[in-house]
N, C-alpha and C positions, 0 to 999 in steps of 0.2 A: 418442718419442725427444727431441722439444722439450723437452717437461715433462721428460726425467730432468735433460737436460742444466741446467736450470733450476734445478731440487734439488741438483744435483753444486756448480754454481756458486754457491748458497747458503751451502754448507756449507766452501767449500772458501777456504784462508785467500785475503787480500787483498794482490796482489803489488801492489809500490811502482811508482808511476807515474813514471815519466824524463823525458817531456817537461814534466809540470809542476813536477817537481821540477828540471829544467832554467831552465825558465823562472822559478823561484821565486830560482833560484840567479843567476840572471843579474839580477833585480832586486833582490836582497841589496844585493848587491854594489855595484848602481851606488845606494842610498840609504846604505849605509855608508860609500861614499867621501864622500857629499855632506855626513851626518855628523860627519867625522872634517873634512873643511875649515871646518863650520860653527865645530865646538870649538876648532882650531888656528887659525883664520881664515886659511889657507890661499885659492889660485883656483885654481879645479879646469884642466886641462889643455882646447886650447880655448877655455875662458871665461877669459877674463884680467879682470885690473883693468878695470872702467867695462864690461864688456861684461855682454849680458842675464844670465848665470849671475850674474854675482858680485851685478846690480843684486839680484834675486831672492833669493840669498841673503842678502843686507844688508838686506832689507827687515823690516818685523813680521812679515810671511806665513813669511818662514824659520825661524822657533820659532815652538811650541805646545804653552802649559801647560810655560813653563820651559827646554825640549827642543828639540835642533833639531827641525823638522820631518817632516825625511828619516829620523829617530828611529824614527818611528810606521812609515814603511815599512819599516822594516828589521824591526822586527817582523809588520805584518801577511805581509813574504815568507818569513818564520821558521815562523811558524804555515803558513802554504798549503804550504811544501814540508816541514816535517814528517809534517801527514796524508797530504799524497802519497807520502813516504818508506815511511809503517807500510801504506798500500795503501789504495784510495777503498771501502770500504763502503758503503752508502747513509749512513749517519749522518755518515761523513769528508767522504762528498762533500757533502753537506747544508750544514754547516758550511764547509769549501773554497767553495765557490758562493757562501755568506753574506758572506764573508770577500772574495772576487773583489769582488761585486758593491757593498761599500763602499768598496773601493778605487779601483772605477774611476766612482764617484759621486767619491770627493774628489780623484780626480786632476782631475775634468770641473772641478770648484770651484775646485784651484787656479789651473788651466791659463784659468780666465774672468778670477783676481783678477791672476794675474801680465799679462793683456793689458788688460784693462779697468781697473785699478787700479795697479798698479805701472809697464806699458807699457814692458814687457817679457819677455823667455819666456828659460825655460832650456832647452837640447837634454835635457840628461840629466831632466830633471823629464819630458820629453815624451817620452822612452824610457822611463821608469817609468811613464807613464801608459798607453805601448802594450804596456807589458808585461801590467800588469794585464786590460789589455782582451782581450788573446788570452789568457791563461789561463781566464778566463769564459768566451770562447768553447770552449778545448778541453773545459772541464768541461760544459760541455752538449752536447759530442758526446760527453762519456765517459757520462752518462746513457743513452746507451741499451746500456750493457754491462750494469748496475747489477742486479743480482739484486735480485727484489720491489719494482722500481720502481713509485711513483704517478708518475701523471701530473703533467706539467712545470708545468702551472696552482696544483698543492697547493705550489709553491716560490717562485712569481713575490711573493707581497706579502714577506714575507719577505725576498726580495731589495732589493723597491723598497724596501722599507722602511727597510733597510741603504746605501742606495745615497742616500737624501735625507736621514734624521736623521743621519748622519755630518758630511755637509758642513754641516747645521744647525747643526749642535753647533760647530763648528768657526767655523761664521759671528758664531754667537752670542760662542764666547769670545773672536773679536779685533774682536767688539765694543767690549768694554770696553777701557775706554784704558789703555793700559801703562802699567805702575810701580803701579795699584792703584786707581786715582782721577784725576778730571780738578784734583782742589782744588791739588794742590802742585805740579801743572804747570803750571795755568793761572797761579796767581802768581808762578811762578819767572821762566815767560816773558814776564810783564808788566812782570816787576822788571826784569829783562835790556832789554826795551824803555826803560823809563823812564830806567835808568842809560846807556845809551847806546850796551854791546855790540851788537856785530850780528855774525851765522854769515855770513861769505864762503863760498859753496859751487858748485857744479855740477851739473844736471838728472842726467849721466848717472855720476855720482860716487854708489858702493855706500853710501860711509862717511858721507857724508851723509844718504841716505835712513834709515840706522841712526839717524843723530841726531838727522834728525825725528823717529822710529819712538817714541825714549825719550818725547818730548812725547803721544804718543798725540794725541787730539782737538786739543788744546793745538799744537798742530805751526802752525795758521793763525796764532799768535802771534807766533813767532817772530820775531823783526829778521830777517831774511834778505835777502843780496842775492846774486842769480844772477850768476854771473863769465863763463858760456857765451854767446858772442856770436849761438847761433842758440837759444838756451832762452827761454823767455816772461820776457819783462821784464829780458832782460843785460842787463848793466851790468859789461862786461871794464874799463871805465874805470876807475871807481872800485875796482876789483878790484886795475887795477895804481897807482894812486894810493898805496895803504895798502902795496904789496909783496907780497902773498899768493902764496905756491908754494906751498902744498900746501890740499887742500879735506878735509875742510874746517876752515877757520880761524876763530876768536872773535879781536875784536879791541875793546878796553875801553879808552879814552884810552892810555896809553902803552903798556898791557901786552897781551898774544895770549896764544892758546891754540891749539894745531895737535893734528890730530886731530879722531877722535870724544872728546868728554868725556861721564862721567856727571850724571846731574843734581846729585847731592852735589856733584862737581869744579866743576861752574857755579856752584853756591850761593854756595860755597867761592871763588869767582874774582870774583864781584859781591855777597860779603857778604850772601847773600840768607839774611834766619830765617823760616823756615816758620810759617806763620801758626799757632795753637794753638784 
């Protein structure tokens, strides 16, 4: 009677899974809202101006490969609740599982760089990240539904494997310093030093950390002077000497710059010509 039901269940189509297609939907959703503020530069509800969401999303870590980053989520929960929509077969689920299991390898990555590195967390990035984690988990209790299952061992490399070159891959490209190269940042921001500019800014200020972000490596260059009386090395004094409201600010002999600017706008503002 085992074995027919076994064969019945082989043959018989693949009804669409609701919780993870629940769960795929609930993590959509919260990487396309994160998306849609990356692009409009909107703050997500909650995370206001200077707090951990916006810091995170202003930071390099919040695009990848051009794209917001929450980008890439919104597609891997496109893909997992799709197969779960059309029904887990072994092969759907195979793929689902692959697909979990790099998600919540690079949520682990960014969830180390937003604390270790940026030093600070998003909620809603930390809700994407548990999301992921319980859809893995439910996909390995849906395993044992799976008609002509192998054993859980024939999928484990496979996953690890998905679950560390992702976040590799990821490591590796915000290795390289933004804008393309360290050469035309490194002099841009030497020139900015020599001529006399210097960036007024703040530790827990998003649009600053953006504006280091364009310098890539180049960022230790920078003139910078911190205006936050409890951030490493303030200097509110000199902050209010020059008049600075808003961070962050360039200030060049008579003339400023408010805002993030781009590297051309700097060039552009300190007559800087790129080396040839």
């Amino acid at each position: 009677m085992a074995a027919r039901k076994r064969e019945l269940a082989a043959v018989a189509p693949a009804r669409p899974d609701f919780l993870i297609l629940g769960l795929a939907a609930a993590g959509f959703a919260i990487a396309a809202y994160l998306t849609g503020l990356k692009w409009m530069g909107g703050n997500a509800a909650f995370c206001l101006s200077g707090s951990g969401c916006d810091v995170v999303q202003a930071s390099r870590y919040g695009s990848l490969l051009g794209v917001p980053t929450a980008l890439w989520g919104v597609l891997l929960y496109a893909a997992i609740g799709a197969l779960a929509a059309l029904g887990l077969t072994v092969s759907r689920w195979t793929w689902a599982f692959y697909l979990a299991a790099a998600g919540v390898g690079f949520s682990i990555y960014l969830t180390a760089v937003s604390v270790l590195v940026v030093k600070a967390t998003c909620a809603y990035c930390l809700a994407s990240g548990a999301i992921t984690v319980a859809i893995l988990l439910v996909l390995l209790r849906r395993r044992a539904a799976l008609p002509r299952r192998r054993k859980l061992s024939a999928f484990v490399p496979g996953a690890l494997a998905a679950a560390v070159l992702v976040p590799l891959g990821a490591a590796f490209i915000y290795a390289v310093p933004a804008g393309g190269g360290s050469g035309f940042e490194g002099a841009l921001a030497r020139h900015l030093r020599e001529k006399g500019a210097v960036m007024y800014g703040a530790y827990w200020c998003p649009h600053c950390a953006e504006q280091k972000a364009l310098f890539g490596d180049a960022a230790k260059d920078i003139p910078y002077v911190e205006c936050a009386a409890d951030g490493v090395h303030g200097r509110p004094d000199l902050c209010e000497k020059v008049g600075v409201k808003s961070f962050p600010t360039w200030v060049m002999g008579t003339e400023r710059r408010a805002g993030t600017q781009s590297l051309r706008a700097l060039a552009d503002f300190s007559k800087f010509e790129a080396p040839k």
